[in-house]
C-alpha positions as CSV (number, residue, x, y, z in Angstrom):
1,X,0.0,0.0,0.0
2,X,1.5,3.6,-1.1
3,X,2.2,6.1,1.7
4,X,1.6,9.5,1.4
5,X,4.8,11.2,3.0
6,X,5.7,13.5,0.9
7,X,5.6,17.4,1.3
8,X,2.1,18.3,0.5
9,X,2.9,20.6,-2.2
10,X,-0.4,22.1,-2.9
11,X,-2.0,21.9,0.3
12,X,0.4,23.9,2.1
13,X,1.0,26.6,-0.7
14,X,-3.5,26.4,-0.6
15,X,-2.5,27.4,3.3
16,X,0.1,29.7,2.6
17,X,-1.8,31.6,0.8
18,X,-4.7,32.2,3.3
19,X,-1.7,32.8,6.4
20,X,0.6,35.2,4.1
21,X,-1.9,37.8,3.6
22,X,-3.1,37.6,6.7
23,X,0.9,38.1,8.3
24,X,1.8,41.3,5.5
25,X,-1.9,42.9,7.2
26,X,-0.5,42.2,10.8
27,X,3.0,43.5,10.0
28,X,2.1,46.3,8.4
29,X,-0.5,47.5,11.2
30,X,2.1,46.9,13.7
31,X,4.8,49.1,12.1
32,X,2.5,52.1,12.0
33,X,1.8,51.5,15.9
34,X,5.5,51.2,16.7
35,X,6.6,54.2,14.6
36,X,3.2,56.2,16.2
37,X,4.7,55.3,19.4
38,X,8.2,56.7,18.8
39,X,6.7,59.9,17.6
40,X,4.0,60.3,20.1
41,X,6.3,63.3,22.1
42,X,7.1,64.8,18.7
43,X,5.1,68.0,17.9
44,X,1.6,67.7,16.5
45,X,2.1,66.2,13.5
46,X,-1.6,68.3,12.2
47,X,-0.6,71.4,13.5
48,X,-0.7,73.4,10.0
49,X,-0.9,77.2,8.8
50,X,-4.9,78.1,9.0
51,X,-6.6,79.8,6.4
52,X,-9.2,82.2,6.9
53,X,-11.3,82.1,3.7
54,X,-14.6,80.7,3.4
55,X,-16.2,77.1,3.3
56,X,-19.2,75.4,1.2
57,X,-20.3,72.0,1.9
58,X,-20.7,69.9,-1.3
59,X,-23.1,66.9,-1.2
60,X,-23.0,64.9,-4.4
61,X,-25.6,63.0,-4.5
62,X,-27.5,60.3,-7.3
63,X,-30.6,58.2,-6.6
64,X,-31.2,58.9,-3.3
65,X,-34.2,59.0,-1.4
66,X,-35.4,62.7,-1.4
67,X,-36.7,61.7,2.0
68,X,-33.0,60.9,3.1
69,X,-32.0,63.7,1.7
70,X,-34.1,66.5,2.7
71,X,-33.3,64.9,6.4
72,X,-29.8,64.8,6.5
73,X,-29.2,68.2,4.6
74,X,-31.7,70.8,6.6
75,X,-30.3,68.9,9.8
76,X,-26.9,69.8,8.4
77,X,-26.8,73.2,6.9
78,X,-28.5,73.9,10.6
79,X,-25.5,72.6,12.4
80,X,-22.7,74.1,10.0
81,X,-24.7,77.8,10.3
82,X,-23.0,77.7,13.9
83,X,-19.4,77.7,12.1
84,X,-18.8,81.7,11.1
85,X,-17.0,80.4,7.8
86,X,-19.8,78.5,6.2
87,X,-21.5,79.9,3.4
88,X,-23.9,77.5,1.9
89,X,-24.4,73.7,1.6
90,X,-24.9,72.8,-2.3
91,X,-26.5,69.3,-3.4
92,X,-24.6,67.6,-6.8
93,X,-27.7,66.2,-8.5
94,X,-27.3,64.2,-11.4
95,X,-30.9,63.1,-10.9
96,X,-34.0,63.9,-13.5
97,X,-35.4,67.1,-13.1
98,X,-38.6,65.7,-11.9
99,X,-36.4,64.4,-9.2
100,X,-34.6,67.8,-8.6
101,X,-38.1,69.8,-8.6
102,X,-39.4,67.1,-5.8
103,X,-36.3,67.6,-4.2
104,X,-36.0,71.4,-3.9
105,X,-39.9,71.6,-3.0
106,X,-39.5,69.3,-0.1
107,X,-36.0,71.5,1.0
108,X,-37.6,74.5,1.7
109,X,-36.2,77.8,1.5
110,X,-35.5,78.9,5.6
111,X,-31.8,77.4,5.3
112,X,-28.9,78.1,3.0
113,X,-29.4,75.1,0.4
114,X,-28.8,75.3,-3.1
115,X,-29.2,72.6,-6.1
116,X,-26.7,72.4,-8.7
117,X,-28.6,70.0,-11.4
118,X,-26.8,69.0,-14.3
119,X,-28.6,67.4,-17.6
120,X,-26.5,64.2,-18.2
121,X,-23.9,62.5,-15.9
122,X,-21.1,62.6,-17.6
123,X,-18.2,62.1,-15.8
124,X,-20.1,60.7,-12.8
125,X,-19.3,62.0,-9.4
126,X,-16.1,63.0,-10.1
127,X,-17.4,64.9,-13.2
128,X,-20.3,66.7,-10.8
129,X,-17.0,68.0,-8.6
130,X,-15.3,69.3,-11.4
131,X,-17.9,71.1,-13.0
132,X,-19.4,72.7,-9.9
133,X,-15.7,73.8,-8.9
134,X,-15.9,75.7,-11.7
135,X,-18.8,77.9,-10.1
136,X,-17.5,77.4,-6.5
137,X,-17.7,80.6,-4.3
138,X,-15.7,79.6,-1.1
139,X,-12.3,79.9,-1.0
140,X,-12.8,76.4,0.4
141,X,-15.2,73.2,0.3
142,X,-15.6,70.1,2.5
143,X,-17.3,67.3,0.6
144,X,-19.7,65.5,2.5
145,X,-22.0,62.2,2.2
146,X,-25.9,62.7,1.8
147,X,-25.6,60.4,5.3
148,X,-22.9,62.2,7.1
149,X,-23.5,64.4,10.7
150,X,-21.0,66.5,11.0
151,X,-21.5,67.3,14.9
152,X,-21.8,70.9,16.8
153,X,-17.9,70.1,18.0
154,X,-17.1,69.7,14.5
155,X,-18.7,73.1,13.1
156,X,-17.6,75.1,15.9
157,X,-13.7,74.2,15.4
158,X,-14.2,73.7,11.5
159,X,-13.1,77.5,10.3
160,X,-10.0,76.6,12.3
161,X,-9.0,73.8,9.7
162,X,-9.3,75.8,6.5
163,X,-6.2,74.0,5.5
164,X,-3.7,77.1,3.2
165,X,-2.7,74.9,0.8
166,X,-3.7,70.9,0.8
167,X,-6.2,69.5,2.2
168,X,-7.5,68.7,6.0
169,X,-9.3,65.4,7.2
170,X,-11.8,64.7,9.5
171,X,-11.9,61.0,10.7
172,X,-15.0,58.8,10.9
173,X,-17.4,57.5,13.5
174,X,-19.8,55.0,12.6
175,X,-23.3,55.0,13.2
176,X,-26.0,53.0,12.0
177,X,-29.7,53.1,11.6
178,X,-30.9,49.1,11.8
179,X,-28.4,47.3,14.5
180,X,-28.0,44.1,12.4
181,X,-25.0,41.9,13.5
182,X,-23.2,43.3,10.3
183,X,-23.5,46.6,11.1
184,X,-22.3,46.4,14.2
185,X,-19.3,44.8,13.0
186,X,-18.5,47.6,10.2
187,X,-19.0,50.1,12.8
188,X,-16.9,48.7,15.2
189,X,-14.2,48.2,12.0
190,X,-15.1,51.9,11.2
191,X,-13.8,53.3,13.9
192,X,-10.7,51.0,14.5
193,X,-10.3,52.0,10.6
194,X,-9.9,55.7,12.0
195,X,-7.6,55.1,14.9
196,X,-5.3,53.3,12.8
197,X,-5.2,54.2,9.5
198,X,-6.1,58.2,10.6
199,X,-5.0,58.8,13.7
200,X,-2.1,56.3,14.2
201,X,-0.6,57.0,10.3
202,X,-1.0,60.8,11.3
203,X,1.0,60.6,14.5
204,X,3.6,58.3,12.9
205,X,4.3,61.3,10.4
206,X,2.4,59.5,7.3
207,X,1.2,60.6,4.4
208,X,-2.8,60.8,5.2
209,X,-5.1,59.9,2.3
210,X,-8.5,62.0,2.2
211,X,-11.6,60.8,2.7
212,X,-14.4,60.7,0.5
213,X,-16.6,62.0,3.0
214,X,-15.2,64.5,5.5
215,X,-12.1,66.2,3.7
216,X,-11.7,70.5,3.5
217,X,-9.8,71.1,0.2
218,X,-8.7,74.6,-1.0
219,X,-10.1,75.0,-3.6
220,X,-6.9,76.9,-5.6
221,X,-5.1,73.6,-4.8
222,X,-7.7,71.5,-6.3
223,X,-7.7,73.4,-9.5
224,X,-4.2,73.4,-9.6
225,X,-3.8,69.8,-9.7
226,X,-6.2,70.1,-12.6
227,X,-9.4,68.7,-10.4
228,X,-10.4,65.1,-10.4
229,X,-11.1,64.1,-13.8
230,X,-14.2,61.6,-15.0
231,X,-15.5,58.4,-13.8
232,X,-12.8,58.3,-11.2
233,X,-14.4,55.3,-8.4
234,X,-12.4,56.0,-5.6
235,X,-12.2,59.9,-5.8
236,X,-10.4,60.7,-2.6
237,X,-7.9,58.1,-2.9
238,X,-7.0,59.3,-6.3
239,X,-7.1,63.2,-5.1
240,X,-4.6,62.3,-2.4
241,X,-2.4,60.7,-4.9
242,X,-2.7,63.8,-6.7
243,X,-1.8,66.1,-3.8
244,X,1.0,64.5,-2.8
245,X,2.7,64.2,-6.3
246,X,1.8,67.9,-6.9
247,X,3.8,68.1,-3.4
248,X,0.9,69.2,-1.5
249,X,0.3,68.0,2.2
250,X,-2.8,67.1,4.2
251,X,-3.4,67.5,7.9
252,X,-6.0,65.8,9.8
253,X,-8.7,67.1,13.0
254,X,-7.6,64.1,15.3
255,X,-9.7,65.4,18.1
256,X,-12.5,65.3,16.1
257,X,-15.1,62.7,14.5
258,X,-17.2,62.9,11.8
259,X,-20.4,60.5,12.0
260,X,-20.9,58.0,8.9
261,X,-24.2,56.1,8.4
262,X,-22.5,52.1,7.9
263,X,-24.5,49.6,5.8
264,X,-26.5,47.2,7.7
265,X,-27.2,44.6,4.8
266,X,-24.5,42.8,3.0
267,X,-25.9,44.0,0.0
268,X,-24.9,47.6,0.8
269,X,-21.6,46.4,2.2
270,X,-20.8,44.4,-1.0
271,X,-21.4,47.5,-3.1
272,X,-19.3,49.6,-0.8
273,X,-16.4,47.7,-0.7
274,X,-16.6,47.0,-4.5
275,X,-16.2,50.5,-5.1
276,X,-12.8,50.3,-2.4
277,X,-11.3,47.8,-3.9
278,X,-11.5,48.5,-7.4
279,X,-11.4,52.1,-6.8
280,X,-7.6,51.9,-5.0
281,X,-6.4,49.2,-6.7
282,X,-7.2,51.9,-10.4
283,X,-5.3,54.7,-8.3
284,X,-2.7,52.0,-7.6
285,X,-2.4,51.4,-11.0
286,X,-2.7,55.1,-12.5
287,X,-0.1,56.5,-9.8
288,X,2.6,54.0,-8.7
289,X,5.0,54.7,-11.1
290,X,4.7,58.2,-10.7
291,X,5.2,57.8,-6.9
292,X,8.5,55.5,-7.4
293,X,10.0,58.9,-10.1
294,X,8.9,61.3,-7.5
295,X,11.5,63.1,-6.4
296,X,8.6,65.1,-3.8
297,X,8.1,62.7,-1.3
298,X,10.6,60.8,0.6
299,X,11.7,57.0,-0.2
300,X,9.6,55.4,2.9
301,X,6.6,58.0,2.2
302,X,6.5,57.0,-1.3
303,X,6.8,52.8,0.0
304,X,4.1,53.6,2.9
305,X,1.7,55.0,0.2
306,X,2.2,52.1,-2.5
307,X,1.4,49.9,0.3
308,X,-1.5,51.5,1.6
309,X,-2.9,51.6,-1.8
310,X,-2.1,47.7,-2.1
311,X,-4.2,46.6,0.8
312,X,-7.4,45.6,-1.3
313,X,-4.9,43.0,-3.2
314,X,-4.1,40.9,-0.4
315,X,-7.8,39.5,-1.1
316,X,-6.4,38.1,-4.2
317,X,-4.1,34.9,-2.5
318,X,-7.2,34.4,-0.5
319,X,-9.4,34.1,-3.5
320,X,-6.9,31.6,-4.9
321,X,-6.9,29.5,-2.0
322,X,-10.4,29.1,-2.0
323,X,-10.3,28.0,-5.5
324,X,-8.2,25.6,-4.9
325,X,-9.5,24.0,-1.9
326,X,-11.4,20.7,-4.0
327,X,-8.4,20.8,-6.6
328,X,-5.5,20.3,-3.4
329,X,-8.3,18.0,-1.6
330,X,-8.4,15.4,-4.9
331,X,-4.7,15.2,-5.8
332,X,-3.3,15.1,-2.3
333,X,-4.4,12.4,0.0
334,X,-3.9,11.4,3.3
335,X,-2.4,14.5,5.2
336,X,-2.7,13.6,8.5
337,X,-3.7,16.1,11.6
338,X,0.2,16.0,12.8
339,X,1.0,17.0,9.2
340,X,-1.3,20.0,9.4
341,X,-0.4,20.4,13.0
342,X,3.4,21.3,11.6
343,X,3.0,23.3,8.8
344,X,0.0,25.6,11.0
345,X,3.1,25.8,13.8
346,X,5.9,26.7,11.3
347,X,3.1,29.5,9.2
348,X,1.7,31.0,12.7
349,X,5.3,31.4,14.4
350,X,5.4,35.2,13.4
351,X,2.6,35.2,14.6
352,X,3.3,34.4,17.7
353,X,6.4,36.8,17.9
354,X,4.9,39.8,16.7
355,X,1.2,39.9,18.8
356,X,2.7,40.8,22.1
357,X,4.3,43.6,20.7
358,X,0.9,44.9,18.2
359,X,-0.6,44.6,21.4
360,X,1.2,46.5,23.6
361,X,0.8,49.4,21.3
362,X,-2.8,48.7,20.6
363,X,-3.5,48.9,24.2
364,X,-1.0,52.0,24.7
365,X,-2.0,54.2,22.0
366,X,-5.6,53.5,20.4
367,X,-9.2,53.8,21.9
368,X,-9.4,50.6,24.2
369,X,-12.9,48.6,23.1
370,X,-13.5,45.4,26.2
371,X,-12.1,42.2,25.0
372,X,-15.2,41.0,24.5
373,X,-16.2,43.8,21.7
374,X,-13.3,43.2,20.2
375,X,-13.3,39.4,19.9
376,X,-17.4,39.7,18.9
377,X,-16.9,41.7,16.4
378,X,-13.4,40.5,14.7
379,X,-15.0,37.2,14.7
380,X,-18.0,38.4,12.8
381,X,-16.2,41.1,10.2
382,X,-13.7,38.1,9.4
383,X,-16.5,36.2,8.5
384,X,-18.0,38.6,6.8
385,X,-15.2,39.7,4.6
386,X,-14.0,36.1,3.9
387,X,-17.8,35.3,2.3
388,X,-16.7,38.5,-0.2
389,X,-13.0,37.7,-0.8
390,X,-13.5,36.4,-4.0
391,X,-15.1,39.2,-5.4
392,X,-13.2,41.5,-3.8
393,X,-10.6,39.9,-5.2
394,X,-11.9,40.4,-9.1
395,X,-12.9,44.0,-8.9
396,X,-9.3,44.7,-7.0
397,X,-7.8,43.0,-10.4
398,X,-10.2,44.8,-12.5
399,X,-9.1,47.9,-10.9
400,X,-5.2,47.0,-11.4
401,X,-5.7,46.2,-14.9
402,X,-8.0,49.3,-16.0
403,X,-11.1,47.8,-16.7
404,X,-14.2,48.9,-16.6
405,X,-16.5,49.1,-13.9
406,X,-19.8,51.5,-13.5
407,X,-20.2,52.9,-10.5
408,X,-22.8,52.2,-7.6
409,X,-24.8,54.2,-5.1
410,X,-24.4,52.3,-1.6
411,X,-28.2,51.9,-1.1
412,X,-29.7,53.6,2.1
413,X,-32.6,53.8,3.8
414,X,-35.4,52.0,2.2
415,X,-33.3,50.9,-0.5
416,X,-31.0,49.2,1.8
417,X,-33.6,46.8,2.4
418,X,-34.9,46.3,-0.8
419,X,-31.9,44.9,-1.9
420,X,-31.3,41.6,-3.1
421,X,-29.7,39.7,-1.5
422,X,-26.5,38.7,-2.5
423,X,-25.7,35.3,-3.7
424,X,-21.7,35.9,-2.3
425,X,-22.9,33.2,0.8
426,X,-24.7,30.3,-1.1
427,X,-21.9,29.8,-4.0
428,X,-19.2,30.0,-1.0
429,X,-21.1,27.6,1.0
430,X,-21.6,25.1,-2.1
431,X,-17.8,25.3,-3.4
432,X,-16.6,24.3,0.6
433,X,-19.0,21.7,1.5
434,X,-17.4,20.0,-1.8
435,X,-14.1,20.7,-1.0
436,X,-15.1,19.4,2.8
437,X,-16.4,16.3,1.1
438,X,-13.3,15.6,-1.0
439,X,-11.1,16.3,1.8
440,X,-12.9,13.6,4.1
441,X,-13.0,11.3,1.5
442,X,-9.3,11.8,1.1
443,X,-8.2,12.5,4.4
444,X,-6.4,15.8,3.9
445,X,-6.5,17.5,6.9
446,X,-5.4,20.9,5.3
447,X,-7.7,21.2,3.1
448,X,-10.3,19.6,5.5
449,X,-9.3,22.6,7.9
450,X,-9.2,25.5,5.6
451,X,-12.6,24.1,4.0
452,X,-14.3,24.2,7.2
453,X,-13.0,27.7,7.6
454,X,-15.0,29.3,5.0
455,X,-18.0,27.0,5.2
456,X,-18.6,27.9,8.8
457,X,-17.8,31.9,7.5
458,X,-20.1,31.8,4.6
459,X,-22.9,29.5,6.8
460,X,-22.8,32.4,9.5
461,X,-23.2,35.3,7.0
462,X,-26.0,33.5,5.3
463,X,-28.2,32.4,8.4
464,X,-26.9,35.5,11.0
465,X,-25.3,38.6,9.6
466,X,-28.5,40.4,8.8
467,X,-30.0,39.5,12.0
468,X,-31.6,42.6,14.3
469,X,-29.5,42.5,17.9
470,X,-29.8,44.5,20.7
């Protein structure tokens, strides 16, 4: 009788592939804690030379309900009046004029709201911003979300952030409207996303990347770097690319949080993270070499940036993985749990070296959540995102190789629920029970254990994500 003794080949690259991701994610968080850390008694890193113009709040907007709408903007505009700078909040509406006529009926005329209705959409969002900066007032403009609330903290030190030159960044705070499991998780993620990637990359003296909802630009700087140009997806990813090879800088408002409605279907959270991971992965591909020939940023700015923009691509080995779960589970039998036992040790042993000291600096410098939070809600967002990996993965490669890809309105409100639902969970859940089946058949305990991994990720999505907790 033959004995299977040799190295599993496939079955540990299948692993490897799931486990190096996974490691570059942990490593790179880590070195932005340690080098936050090392800076934390440096000056301010967002202290920055105030402007004292003017500031309009732009809301682009497309298919939204007017109800939503009308809410979120008369709330707003009340708020920002508070703030001595603000002149006027303007709505981007590449709607029908039907829509537009609805829409300004329903807005009343008590608050400082104006419409700015083009005909076609040409250019999408992006071309919306370009064309209305063209007729742009202010000497400044924040952008805003139809669903953002900027707070009374936030309007009464906004005037203060006029950034001279560049651009200035609020961080996020998520919020939701129906408490499904999901959305907690993507708030939770949310605003461990802004410690980290905001407030930690600030501190440690990186370059910070605006946000799409929440960013002051001057408006002279904008222009100068010739605007955004059409159909970008991911517009402030692509504008902060922009700034900094134009050698412009942004600051961000650390002490302050701006609060983002987070999708509560996975429907809404598919579309949204579409959009992210094609969107970066297009600036990726339109910018990198530009950023390796710059000659205005340093050498570790310029490496910190390319591998920012890179994150959405270490979905890609996943994806591969997953794909070859049955394929591994056929052609290499009888792995036994010892054999799996060593070649999890030998993957997870920088791991092991590298936790105490992510941490340390977790604990030390970010907002502390209770262990159980944490643990609750990294459990479900893992399983969550691991249901999408493999389309994540595709739009991240159709982003990196320039092709096309139409973008889409994160549903809210009512539409959030009207959604279908997405079929991301059942093909995931049909392609690992057969690599489970294969793997028992052929007793490959790799492949049995990665299998089981997503089938119990893509089972909880389907049966619990979407479920109403307290």
């Amino acid at each position: 009788m033959e004995n299977y003794t040799a190295i599993p080949l496939l079955s540990t690259i299948t692993l490897f592939l799931v486990v190096f991701p996974i490691l570059l994610l942990f490593l790179y968080e880590t070195l932005i804690l340690a080098i936050a850390n090392r800076r934390r008694n440096k000056a301010n890193n967002n202290i920055h030379s105030a402007s004292n113009g003017t500031l309009e709040v732009i809301v682009p907007i497309y298919s939204e309900p007017i109800e939503l709408v009308v809410e979120k903007t008369r709330r707003n505009s009340a708020v920002l009046l508070t703030s001595p700078c603000f002149t006027r909040l303007t709505i981007l509406s590449d709607d029908s004029s039907d829509y537009v006529r609805n829409l300004s009926e329903a807005l009343g005329y008590d608050l400082p709201i104006s419409i700015f209705h083009r005909p076609d959409r040409r250019g999408g969002r992006t071309g919306a911003l370009d064309d209305y900066l063209k007729n742009a007032t202010a000497t400044h403009f924040l952008i805003l979300d139809v669903d953002a609330e900027p707070t009374l903290e936030v309007a009464s030190k906004i005037c203060a952030g006029l950034p001279n030159g560049g651009a200035t960044v609020i961080p996020w705070e998520g919020y939701f409207t129906r408490g499904t499991r999901l959305a907690h998780a993507v708030k939770f993620f949310t605003d461990f996303g802004s410690d980290l990637l905001y407030r930690m990359r600030s501190q440690a003296g990186l370059f910070v990347f605006p946000l799409g909802s929440g960013t002051i630009y001057d408006k002279n700087v904008v222009l100068d770097v010739g605007g955004w140009g059409d159909n970008i997806i991911q517009d402030d990813i692509w504008m902060g690319a922009k700034l900094a090879l134009n050698g412009y800088d942004t600051h961000l408002l650390g002490e302050l949080s701006l609060r983002v409605l987070v999708p509560s279907t996975l429907a809404a959270f598919k579309t949204q993270q579409k959009r992210w991971a094609y969107g970066t992965s297009d600036v990726l591909r339109r910018s990198a070499l530009k950023l390796v020939k710059s000659h205005k940023l340093s050498f570790w700015r310029r490496l910190e940036m390319l591998a920012y923009m890179s994150l959405p691509l270490l979905t890609v080995p996943v994806a591969i993985s997953f794909l070859l779960l049955p394929i591994a589970g056929a052609l290499e039998p009888r792995i036994t749990f010892g054999m799996f036992l060593k070649e999890i040790l030998y993957m997870s042993s920088p791991f092991i070296l590298i936790f105490p000291i992510y941490y340390y600096f977790y604990q030390k410098l970010m907002k502390k959540y209770s262990l159980k939070q944490t643990i609750t809600n990294l459990g479900r967002f893992t399983a969550i995102l691991t249901t999408l990996t493999p389309t994540l993965a595709w739009n991240s490669l159709k982003g990196l190789l320039g092709l096309p890809l139409s973008y889409e309105v994160t549903p809210k409100g009512k539409k959030e629920t009207q959604e279908k639902k997405p079929k991301d969970p059942f093909y995931m859940l049909l392609w690992s029970t057969l690599s489970l089946f294969i793997s028992f058949l052929n007793q490959n305990t790799i492949i049995g254990a990665l299998s089981l991994a997503f089938f119990t990720a893509s089972l909880w999505t389907l049966a619990r994500a979407e479920k109403i907790v307290a």
